[in-house]
Biotite code that builds the C-alpha atoms (Angstrom):
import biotite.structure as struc

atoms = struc.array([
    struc.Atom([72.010, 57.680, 65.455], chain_id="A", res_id=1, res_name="UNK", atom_name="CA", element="C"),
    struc.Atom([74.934, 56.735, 67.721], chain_id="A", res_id=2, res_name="UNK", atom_name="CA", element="C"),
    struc.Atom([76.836, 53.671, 66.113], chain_id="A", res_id=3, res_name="UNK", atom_name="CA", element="C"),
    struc.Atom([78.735, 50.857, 68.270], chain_id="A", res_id=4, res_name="UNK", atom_name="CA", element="C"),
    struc.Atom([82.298, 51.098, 67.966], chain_id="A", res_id=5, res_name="UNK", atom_name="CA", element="C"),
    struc.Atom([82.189, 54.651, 66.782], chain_id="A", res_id=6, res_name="UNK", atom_name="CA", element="C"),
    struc.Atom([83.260, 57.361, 69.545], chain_id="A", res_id=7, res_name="UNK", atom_name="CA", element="C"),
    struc.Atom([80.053, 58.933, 71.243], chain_id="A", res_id=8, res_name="UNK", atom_name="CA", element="C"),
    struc.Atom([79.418, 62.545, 71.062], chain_id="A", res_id=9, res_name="UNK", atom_name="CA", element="C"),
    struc.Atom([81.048, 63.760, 74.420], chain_id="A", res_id=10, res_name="UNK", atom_name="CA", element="C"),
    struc.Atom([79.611, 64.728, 77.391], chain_id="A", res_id=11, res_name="UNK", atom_name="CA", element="C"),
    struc.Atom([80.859, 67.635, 80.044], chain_id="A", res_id=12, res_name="UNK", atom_name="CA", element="C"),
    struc.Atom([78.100, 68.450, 83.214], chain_id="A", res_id=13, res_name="UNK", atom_name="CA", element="C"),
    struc.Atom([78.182, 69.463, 86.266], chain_id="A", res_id=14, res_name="UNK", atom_name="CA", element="C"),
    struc.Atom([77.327, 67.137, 89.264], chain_id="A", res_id=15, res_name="UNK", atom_name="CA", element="C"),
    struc.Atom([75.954, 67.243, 92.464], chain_id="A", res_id=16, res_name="UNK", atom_name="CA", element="C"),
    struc.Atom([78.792, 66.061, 94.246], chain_id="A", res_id=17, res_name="UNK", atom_name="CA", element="C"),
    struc.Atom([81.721, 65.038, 92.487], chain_id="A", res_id=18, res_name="UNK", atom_name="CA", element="C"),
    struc.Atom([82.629, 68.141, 90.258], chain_id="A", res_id=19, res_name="UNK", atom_name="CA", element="C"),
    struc.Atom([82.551, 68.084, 86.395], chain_id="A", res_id=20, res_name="UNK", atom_name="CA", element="C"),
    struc.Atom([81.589, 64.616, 84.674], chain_id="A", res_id=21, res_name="UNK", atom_name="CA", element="C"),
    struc.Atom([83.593, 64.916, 81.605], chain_id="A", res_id=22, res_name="UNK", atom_name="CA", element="C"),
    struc.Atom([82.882, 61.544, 79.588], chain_id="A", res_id=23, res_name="UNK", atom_name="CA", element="C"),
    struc.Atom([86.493, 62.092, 77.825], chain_id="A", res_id=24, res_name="UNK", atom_name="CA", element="C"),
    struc.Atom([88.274, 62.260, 81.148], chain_id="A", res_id=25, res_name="UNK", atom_name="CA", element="C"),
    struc.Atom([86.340, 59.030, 82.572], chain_id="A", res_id=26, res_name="UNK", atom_name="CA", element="C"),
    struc.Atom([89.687, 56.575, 84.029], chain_id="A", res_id=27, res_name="UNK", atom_name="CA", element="C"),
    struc.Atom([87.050, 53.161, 84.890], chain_id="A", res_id=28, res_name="UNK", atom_name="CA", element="C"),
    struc.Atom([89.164, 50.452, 83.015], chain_id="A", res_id=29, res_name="UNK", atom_name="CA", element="C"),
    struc.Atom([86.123, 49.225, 81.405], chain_id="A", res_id=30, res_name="UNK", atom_name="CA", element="C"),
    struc.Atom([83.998, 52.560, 80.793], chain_id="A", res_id=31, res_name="UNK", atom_name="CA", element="C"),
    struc.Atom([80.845, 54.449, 81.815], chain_id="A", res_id=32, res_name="UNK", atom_name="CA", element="C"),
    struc.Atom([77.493, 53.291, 82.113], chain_id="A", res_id=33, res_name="UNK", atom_name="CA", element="C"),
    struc.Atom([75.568, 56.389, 81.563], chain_id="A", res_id=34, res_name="UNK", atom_name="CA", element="C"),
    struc.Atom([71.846, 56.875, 82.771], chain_id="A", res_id=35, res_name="UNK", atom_name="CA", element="C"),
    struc.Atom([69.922, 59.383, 81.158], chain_id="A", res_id=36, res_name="UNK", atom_name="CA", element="C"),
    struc.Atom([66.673, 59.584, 83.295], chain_id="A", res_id=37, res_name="UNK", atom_name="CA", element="C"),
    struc.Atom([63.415, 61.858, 82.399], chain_id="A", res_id=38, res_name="UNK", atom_name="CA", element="C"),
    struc.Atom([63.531, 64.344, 85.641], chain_id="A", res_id=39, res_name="UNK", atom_name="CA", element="C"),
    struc.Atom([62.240, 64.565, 89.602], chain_id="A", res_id=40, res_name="UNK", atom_name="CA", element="C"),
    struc.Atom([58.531, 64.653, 88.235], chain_id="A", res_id=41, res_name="UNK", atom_name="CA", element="C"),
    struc.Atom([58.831, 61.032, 87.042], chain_id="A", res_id=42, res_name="UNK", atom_name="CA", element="C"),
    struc.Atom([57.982, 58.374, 89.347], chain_id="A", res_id=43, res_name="UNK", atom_name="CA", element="C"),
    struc.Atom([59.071, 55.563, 87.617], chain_id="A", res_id=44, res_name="UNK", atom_name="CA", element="C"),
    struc.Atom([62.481, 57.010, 87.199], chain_id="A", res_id=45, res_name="UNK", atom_name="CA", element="C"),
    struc.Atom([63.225, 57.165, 90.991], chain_id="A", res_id=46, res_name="UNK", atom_name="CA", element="C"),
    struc.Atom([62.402, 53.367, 91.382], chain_id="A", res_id=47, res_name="UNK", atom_name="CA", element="C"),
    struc.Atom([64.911, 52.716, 88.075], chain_id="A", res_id=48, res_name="UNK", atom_name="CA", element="C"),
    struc.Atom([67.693, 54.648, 89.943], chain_id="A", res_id=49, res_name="UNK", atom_name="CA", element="C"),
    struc.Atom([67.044, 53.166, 93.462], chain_id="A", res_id=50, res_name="UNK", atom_name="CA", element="C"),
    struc.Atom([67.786, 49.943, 91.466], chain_id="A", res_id=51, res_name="UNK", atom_name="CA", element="C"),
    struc.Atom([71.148, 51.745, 89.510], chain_id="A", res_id=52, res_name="UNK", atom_name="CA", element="C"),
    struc.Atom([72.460, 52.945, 93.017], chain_id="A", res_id=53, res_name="UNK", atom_name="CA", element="C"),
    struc.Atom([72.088, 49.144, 94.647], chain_id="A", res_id=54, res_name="UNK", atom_name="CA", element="C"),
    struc.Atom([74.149, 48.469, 91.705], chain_id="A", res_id=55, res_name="UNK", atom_name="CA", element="C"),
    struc.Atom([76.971, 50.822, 91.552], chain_id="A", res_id=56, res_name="UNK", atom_name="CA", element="C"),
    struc.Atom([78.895, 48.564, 93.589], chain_id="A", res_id=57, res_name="UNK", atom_name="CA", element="C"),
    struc.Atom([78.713, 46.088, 91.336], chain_id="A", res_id=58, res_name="UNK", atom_name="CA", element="C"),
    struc.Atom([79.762, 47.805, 87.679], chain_id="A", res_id=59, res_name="UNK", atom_name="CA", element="C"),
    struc.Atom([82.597, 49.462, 90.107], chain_id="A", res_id=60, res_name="UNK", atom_name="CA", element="C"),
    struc.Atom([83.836, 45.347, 90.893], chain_id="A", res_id=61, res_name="UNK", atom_name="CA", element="C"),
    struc.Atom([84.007, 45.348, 86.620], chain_id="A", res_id=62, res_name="UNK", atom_name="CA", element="C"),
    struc.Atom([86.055, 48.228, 86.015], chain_id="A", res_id=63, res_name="UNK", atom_name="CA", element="C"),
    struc.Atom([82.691, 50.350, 84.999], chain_id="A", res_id=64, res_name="UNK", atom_name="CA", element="C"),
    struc.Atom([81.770, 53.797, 86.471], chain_id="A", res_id=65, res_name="UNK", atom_name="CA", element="C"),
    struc.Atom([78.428, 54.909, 86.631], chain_id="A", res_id=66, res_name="UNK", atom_name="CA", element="C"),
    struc.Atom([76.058, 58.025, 86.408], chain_id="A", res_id=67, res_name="UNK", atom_name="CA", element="C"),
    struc.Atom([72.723, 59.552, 86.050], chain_id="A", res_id=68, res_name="UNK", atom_name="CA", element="C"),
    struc.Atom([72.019, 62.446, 84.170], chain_id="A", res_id=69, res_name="UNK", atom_name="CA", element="C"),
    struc.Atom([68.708, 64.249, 83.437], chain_id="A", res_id=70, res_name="UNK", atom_name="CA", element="C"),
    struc.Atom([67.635, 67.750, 81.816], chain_id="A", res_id=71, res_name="UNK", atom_name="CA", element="C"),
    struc.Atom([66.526, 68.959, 85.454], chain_id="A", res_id=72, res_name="UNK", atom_name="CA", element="C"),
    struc.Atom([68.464, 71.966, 87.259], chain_id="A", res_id=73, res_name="UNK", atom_name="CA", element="C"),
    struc.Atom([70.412, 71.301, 90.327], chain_id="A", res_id=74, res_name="UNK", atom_name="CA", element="C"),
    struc.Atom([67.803, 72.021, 92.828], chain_id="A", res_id=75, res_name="UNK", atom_name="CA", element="C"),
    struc.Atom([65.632, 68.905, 91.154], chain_id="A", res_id=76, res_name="UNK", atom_name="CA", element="C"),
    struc.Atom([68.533, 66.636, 90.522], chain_id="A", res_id=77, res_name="UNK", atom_name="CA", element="C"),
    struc.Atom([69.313, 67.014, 94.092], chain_id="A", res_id=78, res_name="UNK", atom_name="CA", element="C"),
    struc.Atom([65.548, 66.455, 95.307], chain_id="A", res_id=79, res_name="UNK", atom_name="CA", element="C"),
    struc.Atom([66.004, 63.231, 92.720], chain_id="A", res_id=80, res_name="UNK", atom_name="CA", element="C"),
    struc.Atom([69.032, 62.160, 94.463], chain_id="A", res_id=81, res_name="UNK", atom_name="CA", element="C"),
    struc.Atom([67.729, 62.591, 98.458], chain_id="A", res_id=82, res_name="UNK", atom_name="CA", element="C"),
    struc.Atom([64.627, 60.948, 97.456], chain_id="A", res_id=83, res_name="UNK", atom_name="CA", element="C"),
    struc.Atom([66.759, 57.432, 96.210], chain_id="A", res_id=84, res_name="UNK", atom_name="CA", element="C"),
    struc.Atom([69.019, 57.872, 99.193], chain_id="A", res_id=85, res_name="UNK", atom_name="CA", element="C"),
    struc.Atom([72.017, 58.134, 96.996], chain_id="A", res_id=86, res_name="UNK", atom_name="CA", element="C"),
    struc.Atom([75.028, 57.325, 98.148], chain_id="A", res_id=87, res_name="UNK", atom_name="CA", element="C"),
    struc.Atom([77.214, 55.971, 95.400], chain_id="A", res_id=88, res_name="UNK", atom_name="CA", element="C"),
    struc.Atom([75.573, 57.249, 92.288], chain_id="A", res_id=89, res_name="UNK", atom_name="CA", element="C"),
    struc.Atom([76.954, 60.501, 90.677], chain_id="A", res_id=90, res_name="UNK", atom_name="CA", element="C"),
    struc.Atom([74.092, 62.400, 89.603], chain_id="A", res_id=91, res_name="UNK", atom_name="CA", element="C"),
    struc.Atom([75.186, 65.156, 86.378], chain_id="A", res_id=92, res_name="UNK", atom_name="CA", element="C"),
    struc.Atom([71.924, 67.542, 86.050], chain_id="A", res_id=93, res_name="UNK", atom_name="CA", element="C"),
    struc.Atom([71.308, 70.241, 83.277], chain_id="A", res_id=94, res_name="UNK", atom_name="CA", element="C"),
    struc.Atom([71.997, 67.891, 80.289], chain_id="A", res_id=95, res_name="UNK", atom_name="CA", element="C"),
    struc.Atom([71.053, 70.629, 77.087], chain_id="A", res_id=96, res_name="UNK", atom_name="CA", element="C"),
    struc.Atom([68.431, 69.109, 75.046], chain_id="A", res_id=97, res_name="UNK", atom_name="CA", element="C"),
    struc.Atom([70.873, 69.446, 72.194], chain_id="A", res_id=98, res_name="UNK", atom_name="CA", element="C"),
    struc.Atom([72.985, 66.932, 73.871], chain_id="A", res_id=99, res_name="UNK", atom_name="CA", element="C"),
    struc.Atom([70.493, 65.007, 74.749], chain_id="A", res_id=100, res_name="UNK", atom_name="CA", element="C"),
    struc.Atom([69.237, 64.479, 70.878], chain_id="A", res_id=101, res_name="UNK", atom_name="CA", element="C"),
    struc.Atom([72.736, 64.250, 70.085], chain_id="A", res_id=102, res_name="UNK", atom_name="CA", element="C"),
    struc.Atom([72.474, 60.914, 71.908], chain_id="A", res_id=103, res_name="UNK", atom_name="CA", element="C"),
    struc.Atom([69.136, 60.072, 70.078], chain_id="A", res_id=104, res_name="UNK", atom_name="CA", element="C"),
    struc.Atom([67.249, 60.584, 73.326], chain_id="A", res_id=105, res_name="UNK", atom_name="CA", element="C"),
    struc.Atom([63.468, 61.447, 72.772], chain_id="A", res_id=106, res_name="UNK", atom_name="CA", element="C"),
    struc.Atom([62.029, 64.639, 73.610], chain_id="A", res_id=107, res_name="UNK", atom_name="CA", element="C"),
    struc.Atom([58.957, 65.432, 75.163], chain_id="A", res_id=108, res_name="UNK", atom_name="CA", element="C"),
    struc.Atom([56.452, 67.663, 76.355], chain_id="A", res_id=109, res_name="UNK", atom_name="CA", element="C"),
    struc.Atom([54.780, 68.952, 79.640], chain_id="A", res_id=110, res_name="UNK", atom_name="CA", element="C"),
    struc.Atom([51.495, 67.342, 80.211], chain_id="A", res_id=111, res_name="UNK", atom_name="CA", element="C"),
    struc.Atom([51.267, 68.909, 83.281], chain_id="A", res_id=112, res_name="UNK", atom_name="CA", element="C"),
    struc.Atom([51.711, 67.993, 86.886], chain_id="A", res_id=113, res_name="UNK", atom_name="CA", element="C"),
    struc.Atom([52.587, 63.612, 87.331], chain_id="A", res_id=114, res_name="UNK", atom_name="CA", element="C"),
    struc.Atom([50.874, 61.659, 89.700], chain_id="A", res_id=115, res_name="UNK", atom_name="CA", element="C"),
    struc.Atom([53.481, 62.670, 92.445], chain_id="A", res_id=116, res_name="UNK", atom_name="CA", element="C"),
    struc.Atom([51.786, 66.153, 91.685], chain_id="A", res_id=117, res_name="UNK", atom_name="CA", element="C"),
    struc.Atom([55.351, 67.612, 90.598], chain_id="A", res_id=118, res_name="UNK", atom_name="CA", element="C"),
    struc.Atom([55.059, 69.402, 87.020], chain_id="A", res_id=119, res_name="UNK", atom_name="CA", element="C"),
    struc.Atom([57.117, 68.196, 84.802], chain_id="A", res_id=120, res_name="UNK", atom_name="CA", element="C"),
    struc.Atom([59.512, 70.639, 82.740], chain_id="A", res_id=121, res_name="UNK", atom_name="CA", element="C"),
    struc.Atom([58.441, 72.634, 79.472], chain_id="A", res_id=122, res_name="UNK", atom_name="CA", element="C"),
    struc.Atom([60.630, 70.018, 77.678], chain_id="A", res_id=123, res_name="UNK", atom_name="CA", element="C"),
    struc.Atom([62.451, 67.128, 78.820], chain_id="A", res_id=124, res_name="UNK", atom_name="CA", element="C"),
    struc.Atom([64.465, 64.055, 77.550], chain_id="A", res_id=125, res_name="UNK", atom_name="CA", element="C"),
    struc.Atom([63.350, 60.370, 78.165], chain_id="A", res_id=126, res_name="UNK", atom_name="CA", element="C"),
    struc.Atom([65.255, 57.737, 79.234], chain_id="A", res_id=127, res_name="UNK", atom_name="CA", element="C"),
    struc.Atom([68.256, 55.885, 77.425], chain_id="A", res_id=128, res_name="UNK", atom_name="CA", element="C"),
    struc.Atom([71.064, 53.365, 79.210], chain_id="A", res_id=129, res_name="UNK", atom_name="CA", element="C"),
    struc.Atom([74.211, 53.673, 77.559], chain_id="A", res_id=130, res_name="UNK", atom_name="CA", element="C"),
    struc.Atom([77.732, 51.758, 78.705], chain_id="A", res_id=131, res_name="UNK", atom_name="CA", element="C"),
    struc.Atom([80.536, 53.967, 76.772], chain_id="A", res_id=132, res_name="UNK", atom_name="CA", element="C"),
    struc.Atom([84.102, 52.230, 76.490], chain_id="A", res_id=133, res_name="UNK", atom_name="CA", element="C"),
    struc.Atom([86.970, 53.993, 77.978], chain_id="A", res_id=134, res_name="UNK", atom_name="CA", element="C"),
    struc.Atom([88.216, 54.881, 74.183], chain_id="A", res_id=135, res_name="UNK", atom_name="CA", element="C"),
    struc.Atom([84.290, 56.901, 74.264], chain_id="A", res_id=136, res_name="UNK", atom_name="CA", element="C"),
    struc.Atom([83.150, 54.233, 71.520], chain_id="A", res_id=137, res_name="UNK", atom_name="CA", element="C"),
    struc.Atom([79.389, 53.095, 72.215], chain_id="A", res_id=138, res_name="UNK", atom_name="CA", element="C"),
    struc.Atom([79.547, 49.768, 73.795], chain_id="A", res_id=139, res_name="UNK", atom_name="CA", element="C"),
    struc.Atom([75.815, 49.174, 74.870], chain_id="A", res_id=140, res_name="UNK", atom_name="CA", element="C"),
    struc.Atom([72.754, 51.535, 74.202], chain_id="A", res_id=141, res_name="UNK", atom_name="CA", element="C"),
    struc.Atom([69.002, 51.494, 74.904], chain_id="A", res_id=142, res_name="UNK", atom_name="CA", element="C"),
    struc.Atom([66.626, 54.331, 74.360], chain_id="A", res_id=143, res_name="UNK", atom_name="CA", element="C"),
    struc.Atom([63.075, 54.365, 75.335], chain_id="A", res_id=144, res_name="UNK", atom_name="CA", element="C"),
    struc.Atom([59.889, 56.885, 74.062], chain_id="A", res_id=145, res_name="UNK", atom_name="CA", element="C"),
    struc.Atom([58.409, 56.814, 76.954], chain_id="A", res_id=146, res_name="UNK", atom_name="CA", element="C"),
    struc.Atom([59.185, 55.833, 80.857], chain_id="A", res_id=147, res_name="UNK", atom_name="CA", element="C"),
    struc.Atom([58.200, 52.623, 80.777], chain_id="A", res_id=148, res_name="UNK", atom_name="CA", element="C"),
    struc.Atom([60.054, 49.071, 80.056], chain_id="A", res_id=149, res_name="UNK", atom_name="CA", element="C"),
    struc.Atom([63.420, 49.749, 80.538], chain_id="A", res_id=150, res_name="UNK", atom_name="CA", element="C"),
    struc.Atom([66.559, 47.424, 80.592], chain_id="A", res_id=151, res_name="UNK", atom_name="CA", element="C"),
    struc.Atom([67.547, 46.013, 83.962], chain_id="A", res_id=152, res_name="UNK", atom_name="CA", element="C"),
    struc.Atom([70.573, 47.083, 85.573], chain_id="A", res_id=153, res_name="UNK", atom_name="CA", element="C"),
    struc.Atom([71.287, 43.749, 87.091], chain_id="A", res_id=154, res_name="UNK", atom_name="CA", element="C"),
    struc.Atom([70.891, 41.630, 82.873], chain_id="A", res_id=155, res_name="UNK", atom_name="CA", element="C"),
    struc.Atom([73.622, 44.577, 82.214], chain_id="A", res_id=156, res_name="UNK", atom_name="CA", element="C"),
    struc.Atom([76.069, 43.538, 85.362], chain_id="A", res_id=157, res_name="UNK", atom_name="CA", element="C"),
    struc.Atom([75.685, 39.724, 83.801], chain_id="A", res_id=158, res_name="UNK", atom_name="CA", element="C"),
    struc.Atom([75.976, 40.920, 80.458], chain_id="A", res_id=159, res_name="UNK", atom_name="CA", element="C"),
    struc.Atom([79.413, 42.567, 81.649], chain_id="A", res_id=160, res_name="UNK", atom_name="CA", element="C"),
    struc.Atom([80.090, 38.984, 83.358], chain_id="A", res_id=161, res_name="UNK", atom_name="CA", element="C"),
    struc.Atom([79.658, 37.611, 80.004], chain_id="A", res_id=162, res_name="UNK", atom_name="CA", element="C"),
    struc.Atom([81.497, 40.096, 77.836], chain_id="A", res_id=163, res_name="UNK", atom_name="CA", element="C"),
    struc.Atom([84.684, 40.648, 79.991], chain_id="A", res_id=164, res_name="UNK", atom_name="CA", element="C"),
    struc.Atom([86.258, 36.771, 80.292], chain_id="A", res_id=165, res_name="UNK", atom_name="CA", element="C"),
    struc.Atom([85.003, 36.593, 76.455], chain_id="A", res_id=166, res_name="UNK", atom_name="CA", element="C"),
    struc.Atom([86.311, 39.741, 75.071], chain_id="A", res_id=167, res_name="UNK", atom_name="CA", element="C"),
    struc.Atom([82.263, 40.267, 73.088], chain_id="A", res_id=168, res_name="UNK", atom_name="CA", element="C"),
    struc.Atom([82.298, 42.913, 70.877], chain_id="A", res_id=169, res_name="UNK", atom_name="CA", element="C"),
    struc.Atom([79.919, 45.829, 70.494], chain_id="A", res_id=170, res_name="UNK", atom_name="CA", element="C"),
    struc.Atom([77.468, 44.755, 67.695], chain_id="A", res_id=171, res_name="UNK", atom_name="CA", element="C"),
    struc.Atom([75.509, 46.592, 65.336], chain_id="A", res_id=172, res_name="UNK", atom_name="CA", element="C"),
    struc.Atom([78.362, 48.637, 63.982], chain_id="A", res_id=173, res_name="UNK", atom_name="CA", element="C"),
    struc.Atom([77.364, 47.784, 60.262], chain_id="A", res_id=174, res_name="UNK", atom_name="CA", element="C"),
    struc.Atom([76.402, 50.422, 58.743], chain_id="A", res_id=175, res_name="UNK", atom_name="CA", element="C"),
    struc.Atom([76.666, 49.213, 54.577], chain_id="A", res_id=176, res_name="UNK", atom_name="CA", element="C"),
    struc.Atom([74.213, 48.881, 52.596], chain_id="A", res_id=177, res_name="UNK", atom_name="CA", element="C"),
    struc.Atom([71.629, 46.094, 52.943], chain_id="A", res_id=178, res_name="UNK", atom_name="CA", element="C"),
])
C-alpha cells in the first residue's frame, strides 16, 4: 500500500511522443498527476482521458505535469491516444504488471471482446489517479476495482486551487497502531 508522504515506487516508460517518462526526473514545480487507465478495449477509459486532456492545460497553470499510462503496447496506446485526439497528454504504454501492483493497482482478467468489440488483454491493470510531489512522495491517490466511478479531473484542479495558497498536506500518512 503506497503511503502519503512516503516516496512512491518509481516509474521509467516509454511514451508515445515525448521519450522516456522517468517519474524521478519529472521538473513540474508542483509534481505529476499520473493516470493509470485499463487499455484501448475500455470504453469508459477513453471518455475519462478526453476529460484529462481538456485538462492538461489547467494542472500545467499549477505547476503539475500530467500523464496516462496503461499495460497496452505501443500500437494500442497510440490507437488510445488518436481516438481522444490527444494533443497535450503524454501517453507512457507497457506499464509491467509488477509495477502496476507495486502501485496497488488491481489486476484483472480477459472476459473477452468489450462492447467496442476490441478484446481486452490476457491481463490488465485498472484504473488509479495518483498526483506524486516533485520530492516522488504520494500526494493524492485513488484506485478503483473496476472502470467505473472514478474521481473527476476538474474536483482535482480545485483541490490543487485549494491546497497550493494553503500549503494542505498529504493526509493519511499515519501508519501507528490504532
Amino acid at each position: 500500500m503506497l503511503i502519503p508522504r512516503q516516496k512512491t515506487p518509481n516509474l521509467t516508460l516509454p511514451t508515445l511522443d515525448h521519450g522516456a517518462f522517468d517519474l524521478s526526473a519529472e521538473t513540474a514545480e508542483r509534481g505529476t498527476v499520473i493516470c493509470f487507465y485499463r487499455g484501448l478495449h475500455c470504453p469508459i477509459c477513453a471518455n475519462y482521458l478526453k476529460d484529462f486532456e481538456k485538462k492538461v492545460p489547467e494542472f500545467a497553470e499549477r505547476g503539475v505535469s500530467s500523464i496516462a499510462i496503461s499495460t497496452d503496447g505501443e500500437e494500442r496506446a497510440r490507437a488510445m491516444a488518436d481516438k481522444i485526439e490527444a494533443k497535450a497528454l503524454r501517453f507512457g504504454y507497457d506499464l509491467p504488471l509488477s509495477a502496476a501492483r507495486d502501485w496497488g493497482l488491481y489486476i484483472s482478467t480477459s472476459r473477452g471482446k468489450t462492447s467496442l468489440g476490441i478484446e481486452e488483454p490476457a491481463l490488465f491493470a485498472e484504473p488509479g489517479l495518483f498526483m506524486v510531489t516533485p520530492q516522488q512522495t504520494l500526494y493524492y491517490g485513488s484506485v478503483q476495482t473496476m472502470p467505473f466511478v472514478r474521481p473527476h479531473f476538474a474536483e482535482l484542479v480545485a483541490a490543487l486551487d485549494f491546497a497550493i495558497p494553503n500549503n494542505y498536506p498529504a493526509r493519511g500518512e499515519y501508519t501507528g497502531e490504532v
